[in-house]
C-alpha positions as CSV (number, residue, x, y, z in Angstrom):
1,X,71.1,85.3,132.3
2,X,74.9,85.6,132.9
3,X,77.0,87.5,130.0
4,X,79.1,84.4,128.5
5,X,83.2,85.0,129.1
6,X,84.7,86.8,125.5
7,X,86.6,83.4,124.9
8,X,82.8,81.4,125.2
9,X,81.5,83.8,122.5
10,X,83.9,84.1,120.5
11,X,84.3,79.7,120.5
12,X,80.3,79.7,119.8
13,X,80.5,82.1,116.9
14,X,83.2,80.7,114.9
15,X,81.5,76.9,115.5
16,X,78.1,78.6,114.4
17,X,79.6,80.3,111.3
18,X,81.3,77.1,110.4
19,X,78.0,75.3,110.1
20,X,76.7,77.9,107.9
21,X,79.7,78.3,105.6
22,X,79.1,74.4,104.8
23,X,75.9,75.7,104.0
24,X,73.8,76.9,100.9
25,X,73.5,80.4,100.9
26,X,69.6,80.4,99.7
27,X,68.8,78.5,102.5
28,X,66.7,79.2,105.3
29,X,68.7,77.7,107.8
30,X,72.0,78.9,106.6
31,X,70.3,82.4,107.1
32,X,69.5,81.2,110.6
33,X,73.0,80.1,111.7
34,X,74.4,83.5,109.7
35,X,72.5,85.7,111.9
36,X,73.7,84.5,114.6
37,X,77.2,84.2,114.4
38,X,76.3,87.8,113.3
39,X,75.1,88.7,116.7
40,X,77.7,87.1,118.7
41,X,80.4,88.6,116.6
42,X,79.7,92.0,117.2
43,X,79.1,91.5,120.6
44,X,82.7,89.6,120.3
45,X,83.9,93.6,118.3
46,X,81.7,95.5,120.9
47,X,83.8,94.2,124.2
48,X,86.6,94.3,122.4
49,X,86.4,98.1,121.5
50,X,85.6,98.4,125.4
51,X,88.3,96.5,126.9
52,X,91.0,98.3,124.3
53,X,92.5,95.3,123.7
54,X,94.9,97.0,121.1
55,X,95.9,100.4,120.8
56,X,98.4,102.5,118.3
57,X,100.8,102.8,121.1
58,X,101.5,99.3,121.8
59,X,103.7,96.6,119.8
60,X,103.4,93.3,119.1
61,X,105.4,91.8,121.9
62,X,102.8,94.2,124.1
63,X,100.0,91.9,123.1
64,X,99.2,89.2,125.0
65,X,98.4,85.2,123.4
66,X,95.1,85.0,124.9
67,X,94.5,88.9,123.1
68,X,96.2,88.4,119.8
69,X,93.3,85.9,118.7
70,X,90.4,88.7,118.5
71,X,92.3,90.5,116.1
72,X,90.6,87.9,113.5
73,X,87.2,89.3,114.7
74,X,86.8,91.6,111.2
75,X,87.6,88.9,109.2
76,X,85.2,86.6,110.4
77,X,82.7,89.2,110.6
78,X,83.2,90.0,107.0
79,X,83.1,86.4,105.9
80,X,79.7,85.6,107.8
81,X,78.6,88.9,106.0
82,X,79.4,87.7,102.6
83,X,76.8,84.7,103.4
84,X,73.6,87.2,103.8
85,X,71.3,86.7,101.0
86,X,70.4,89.5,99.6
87,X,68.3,90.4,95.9
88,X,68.1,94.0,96.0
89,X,71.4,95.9,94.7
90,X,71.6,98.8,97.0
91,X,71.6,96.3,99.4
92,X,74.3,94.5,98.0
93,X,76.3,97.4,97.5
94,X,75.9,98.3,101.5
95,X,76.8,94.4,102.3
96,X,79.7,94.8,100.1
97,X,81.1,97.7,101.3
98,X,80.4,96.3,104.7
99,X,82.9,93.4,104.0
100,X,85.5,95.6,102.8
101,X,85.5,97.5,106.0
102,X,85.9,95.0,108.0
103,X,88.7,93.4,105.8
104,X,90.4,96.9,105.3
105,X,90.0,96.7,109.2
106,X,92.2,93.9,109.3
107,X,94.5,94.4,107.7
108,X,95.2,97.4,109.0
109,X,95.8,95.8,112.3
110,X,98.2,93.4,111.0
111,X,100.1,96.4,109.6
112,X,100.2,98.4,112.8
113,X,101.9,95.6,114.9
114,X,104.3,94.8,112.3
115,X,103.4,91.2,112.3
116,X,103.7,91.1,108.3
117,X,107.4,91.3,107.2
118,X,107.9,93.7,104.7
119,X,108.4,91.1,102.0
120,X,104.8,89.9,102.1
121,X,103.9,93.3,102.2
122,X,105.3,94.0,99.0
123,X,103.8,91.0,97.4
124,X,100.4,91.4,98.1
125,X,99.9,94.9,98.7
126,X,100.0,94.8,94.6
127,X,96.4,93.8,92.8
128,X,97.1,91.0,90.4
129,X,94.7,92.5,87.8
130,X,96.6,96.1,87.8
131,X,99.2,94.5,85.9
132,X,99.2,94.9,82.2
133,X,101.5,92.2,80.9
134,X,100.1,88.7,81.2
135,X,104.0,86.8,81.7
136,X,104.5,88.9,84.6
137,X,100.6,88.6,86.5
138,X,101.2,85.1,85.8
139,X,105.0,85.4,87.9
140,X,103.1,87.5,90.6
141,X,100.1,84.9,90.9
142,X,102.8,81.8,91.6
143,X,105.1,83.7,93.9
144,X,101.5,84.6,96.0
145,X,100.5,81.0,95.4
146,X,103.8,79.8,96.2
147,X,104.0,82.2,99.6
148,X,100.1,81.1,101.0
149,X,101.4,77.3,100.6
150,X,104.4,77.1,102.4
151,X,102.8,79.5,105.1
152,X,99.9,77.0,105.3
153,X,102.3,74.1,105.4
154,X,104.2,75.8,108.7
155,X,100.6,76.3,110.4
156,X,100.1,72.0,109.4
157,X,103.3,71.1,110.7
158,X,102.5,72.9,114.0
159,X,99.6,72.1,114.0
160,X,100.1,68.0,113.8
161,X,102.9,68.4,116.5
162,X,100.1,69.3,118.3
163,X,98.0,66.5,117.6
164,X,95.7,68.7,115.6
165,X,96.1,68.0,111.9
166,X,94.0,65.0,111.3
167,X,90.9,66.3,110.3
168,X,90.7,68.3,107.0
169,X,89.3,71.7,107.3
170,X,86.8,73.0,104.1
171,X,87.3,77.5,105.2
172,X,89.7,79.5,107.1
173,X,87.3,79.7,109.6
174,X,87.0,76.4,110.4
175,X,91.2,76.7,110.2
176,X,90.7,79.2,113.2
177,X,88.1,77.7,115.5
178,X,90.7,74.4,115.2
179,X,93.7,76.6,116.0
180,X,92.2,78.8,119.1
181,X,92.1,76.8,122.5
182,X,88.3,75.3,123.1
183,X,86.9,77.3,126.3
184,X,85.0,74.8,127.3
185,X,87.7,72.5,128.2
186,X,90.2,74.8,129.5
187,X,90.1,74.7,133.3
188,X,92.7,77.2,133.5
189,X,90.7,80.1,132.0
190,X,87.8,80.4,134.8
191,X,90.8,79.6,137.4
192,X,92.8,82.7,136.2
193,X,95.8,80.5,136.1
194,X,98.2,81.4,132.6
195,X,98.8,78.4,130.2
196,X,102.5,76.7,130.3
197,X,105.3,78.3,128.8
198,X,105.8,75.8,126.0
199,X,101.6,75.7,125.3
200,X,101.4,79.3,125.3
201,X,104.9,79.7,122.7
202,X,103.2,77.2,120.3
203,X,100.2,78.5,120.5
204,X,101.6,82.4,119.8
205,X,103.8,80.8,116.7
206,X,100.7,79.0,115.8
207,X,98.4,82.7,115.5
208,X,101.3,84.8,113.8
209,X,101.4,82.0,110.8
210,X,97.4,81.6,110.7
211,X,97.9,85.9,110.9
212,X,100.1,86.0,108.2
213,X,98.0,83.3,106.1
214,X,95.1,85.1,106.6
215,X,96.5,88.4,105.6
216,X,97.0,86.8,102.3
217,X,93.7,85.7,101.9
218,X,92.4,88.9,103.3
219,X,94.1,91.1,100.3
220,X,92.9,88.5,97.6
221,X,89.3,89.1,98.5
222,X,89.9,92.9,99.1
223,X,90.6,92.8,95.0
224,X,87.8,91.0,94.3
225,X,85.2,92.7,96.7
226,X,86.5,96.2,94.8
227,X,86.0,95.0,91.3
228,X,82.2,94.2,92.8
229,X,81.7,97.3,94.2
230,X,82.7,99.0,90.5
231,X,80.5,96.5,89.1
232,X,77.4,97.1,90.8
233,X,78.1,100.8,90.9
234,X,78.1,101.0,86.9
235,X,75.6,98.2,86.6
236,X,72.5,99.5,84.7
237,X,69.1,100.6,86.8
238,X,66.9,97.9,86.7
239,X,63.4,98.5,84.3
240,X,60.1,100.1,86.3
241,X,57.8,97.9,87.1
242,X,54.8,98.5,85.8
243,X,52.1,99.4,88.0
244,X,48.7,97.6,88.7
245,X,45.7,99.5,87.9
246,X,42.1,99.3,89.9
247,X,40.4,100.8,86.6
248,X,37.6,98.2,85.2
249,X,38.2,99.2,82.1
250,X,41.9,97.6,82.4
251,X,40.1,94.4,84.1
252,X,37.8,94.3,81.2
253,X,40.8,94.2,78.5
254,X,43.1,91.7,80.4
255,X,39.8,89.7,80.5
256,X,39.2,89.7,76.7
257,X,43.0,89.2,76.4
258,X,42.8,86.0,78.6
259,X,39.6,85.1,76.4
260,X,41.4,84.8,73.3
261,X,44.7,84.0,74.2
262,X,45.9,80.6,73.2
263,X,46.7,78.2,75.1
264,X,50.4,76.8,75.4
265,X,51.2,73.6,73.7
266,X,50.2,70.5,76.1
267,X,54.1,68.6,77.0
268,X,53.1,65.0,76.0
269,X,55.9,64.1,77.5
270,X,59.8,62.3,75.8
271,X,62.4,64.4,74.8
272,X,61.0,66.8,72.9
273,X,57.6,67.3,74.2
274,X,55.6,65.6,71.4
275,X,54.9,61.9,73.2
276,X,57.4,59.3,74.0
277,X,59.2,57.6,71.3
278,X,59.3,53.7,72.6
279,X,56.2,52.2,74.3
280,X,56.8,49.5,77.2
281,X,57.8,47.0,74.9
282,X,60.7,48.7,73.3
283,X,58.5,49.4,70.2
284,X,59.0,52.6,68.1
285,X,56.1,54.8,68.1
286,X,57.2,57.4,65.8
287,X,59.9,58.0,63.8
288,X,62.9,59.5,65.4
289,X,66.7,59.9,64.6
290,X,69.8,59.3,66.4
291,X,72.4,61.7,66.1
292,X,76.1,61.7,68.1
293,X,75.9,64.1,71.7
294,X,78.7,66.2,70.4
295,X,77.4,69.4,69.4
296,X,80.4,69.8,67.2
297,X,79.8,66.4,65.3
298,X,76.2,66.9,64.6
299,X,76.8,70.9,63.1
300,X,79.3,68.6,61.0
301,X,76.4,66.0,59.9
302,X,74.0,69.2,59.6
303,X,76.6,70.9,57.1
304,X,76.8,68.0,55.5
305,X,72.6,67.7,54.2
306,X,73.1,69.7,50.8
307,X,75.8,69.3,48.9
308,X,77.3,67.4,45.7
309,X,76.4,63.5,45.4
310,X,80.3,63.1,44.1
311,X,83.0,63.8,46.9
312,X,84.2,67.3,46.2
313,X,88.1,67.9,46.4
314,X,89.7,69.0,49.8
315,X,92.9,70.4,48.3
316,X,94.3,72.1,44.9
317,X,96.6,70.9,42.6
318,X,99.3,72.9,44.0
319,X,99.1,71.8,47.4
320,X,99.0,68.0,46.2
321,X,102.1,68.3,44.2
322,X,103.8,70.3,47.1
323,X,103.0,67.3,49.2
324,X,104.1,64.4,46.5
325,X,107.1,66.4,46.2
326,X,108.1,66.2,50.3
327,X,107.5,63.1,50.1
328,X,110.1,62.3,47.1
329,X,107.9,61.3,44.7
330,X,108.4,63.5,42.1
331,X,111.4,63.3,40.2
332,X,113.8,66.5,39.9
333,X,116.9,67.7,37.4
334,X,117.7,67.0,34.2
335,X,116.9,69.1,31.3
336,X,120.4,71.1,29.8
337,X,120.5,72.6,33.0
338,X,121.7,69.0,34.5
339,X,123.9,68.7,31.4
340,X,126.0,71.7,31.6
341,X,126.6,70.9,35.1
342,X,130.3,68.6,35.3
343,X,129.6,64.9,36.4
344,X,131.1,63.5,40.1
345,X,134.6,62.5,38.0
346,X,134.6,65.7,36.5
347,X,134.7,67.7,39.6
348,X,137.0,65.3,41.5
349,X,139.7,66.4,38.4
350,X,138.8,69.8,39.1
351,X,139.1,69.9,42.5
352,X,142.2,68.3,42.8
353,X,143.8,71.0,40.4
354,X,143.7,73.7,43.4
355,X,147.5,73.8,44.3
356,X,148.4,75.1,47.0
357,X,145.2,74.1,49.0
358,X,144.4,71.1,52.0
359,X,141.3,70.7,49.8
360,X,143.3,70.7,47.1
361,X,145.5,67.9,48.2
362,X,142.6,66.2,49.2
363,X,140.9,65.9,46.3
364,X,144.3,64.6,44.5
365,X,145.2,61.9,46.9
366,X,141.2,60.9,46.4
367,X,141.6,60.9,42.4
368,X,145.2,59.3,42.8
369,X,143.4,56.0,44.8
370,X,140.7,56.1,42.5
371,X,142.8,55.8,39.3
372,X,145.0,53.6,41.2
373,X,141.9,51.1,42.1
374,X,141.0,51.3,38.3
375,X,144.5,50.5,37.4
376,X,144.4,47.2,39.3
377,X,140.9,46.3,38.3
378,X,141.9,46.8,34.9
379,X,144.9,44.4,35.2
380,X,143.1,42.0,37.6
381,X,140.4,42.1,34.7
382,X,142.0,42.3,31.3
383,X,139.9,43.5,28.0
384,X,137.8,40.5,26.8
385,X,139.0,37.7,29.3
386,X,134.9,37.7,30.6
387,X,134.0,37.0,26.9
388,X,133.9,33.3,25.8
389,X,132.0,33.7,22.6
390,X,129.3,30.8,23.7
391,X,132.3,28.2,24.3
392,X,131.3,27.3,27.4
């Protein structure tokens, strides 16, 4: 059987690794398809180790379009690795470190050909959960969430200008089987013949975003695939099983054990085991109570069983006045305290003896058209002219 080209296997794996990423982990099948986007990918990092597609001593520029896509090799690989079931912990801890490999792997790359600018750099080569003080994790969560968006919004507007952006993508690897060229439709790859100019500069703008994206993504699961690593590491050693014995003097006791052993209650069946509560007529056949689904509200009507048959108070004296009293209705001054103090007229006569003062003068003109107004009243309204001793 012929070897398939790189671009075939590569194609293959990321459609077989998109299947199983849509997949339940626990099943069979998803197993299946994992293993053997699995094999294909490490044929996919074997040939590229043997072709030295990238080296330390070349640049970015250096690398060709059709090259730069296998640089995502180790972070597919360590995604389709993070889908292996696994129930042992040792072996989780291998699969773990495993998936940080490749993802350190990765990155590294990225870093080498300088294709992450020294801003993004700076923002995600800092773990979110190092920092101390909530406000500024918080600042450094947006900005990163802020970056990834319009990143992924420059890879959807190439994308649709390249007819591309209809269909809505559930994983980055899905994202990167849509962005790479299908094999099995390019004529131009078994011919030897290059892609156009303008194909293969959209395409090349296309990879250094989806690079860049991916970087992101790459560091935010490097964070998290640490702090699982430190958690299984410190985890506690799971209890000894105990071991089966062949003596028949062990038989012998589990049999009298089973002998009198009693049985488990029988479930009759409704909601709490003991037989249903309505019979096919909508009859009650035992007496049941219906309480509210809020857990909350049925502590409440629990706390509620023993108490006082009277309502009991829900607030002191004091706090009832202080309440009457911001609402107004409680009545305040008087008393000699009030008395001593000079009425409105009083203090209008003593204001407006401050010479020498704009308040002063204010107060004075205010007493003048005071007495003034009374002056007229009283001569509008003379002494006793309202009083017609009952004649009429």
């Amino acid at each position: 059987m012929d070897e398939l080209p790189l671009p075939s296997l590569f194609h293959r794996a990321l459609t077989t690794a998109s299947k199983a990423l849509n997949l339940p982990t626990i099943e069979d099948e998803t197993q299946e398809l994992t293993q053997a986007a699995l094999d294909d990918l490490r044929q996919c990092s074997s040939r590229v180790t043997k072709l030295s597609l990238f080296s330390v001593n070349e640049q970015l520029a250096d690398i060709t379009t059709r090259d730069l896509v296998y640089i995502l090799v180790p972070y597919v690989l360590s995604e389709v690795l993070s889908r292996i079931r696994t129930t042992d912990r040792e072996e989780r801890i291998q699969l773990v470190s495993s998936v940080k490999r490749y993802l350190e792997s990765f990155v590294h790359y990225l870093e080498l050909y300088e294709i992450i600018t020294e801003e993004d750099k700076a923002l995600y080569g800092r773990n979110v959960s190092s920092v101390s003080d909530p406000a500024k994790r918080r600042e450094l969560k947006i900005k990163q969430y802020k970056r990834e968006k319009d990143i992924k919004g420059r890879i959807e507007a190439v994308r649709k200008r390249t007819n591309q952006g209809a269909v809505e993508l559930s994983s980055n690897v899905e994202l990167i089987a849509s962005i790479l060229p299908d094999p099995t439709r390019q004529v131009a790859g078994d011919s030897g013949e290059e892609l156009d100019c303008d194909t293969e500069d959209v395409l090349r703008e296309t990879l250094v975003l989806l690079l860049r994206f991916i970087y992101a993504e790459a560091q935010t699961q490097l964070e998290s695939t640490n702090q699982e690593l430190d958690l299984l590491r410190n985890a506690p050693a799971p209890p000894p099983q105990p071991a089966t014995s062949d003596d028949p003097r062990m038989a012998k006791k589990r049999a009298e054990d089973d002998m009198w052993r009693l049985e488990a209650p029988v479930n009759l069946g409704g909601p709490d085991g003991k037989g249903p509560l309505l019979d096919p007529k909508g009859k009650p056949l035992r007496p049941f109570m219906i309480l509210p689904s809020n857990a909350d509200e049925r502590a409440r009507l629990q706390a509620q069983v023993f108490q006082a048959g009277h309502r009991l108070p829900t607030m002191s004296i004091e706090e009832y006045l202080e309440i009457e009293r911001q609402r107004g209705n409680i009545i305040s001054g008087g008393g000699p305290q009030s008395e001593a103090q000079p009425t409105s007229k009083e203090q209008l006569a003593l204001d407006a003896e401050q010479d020498g003062t704009a308040f002063g003068e204010d107060q004075a003109e205010e007493k003048r058209q005071k007495d003034e107004s009374w002056a007229q009243y009283t001569d509008a309204n003379p002494r006793g002219a309202g009083n017609t001793m009952n004649r009429g």
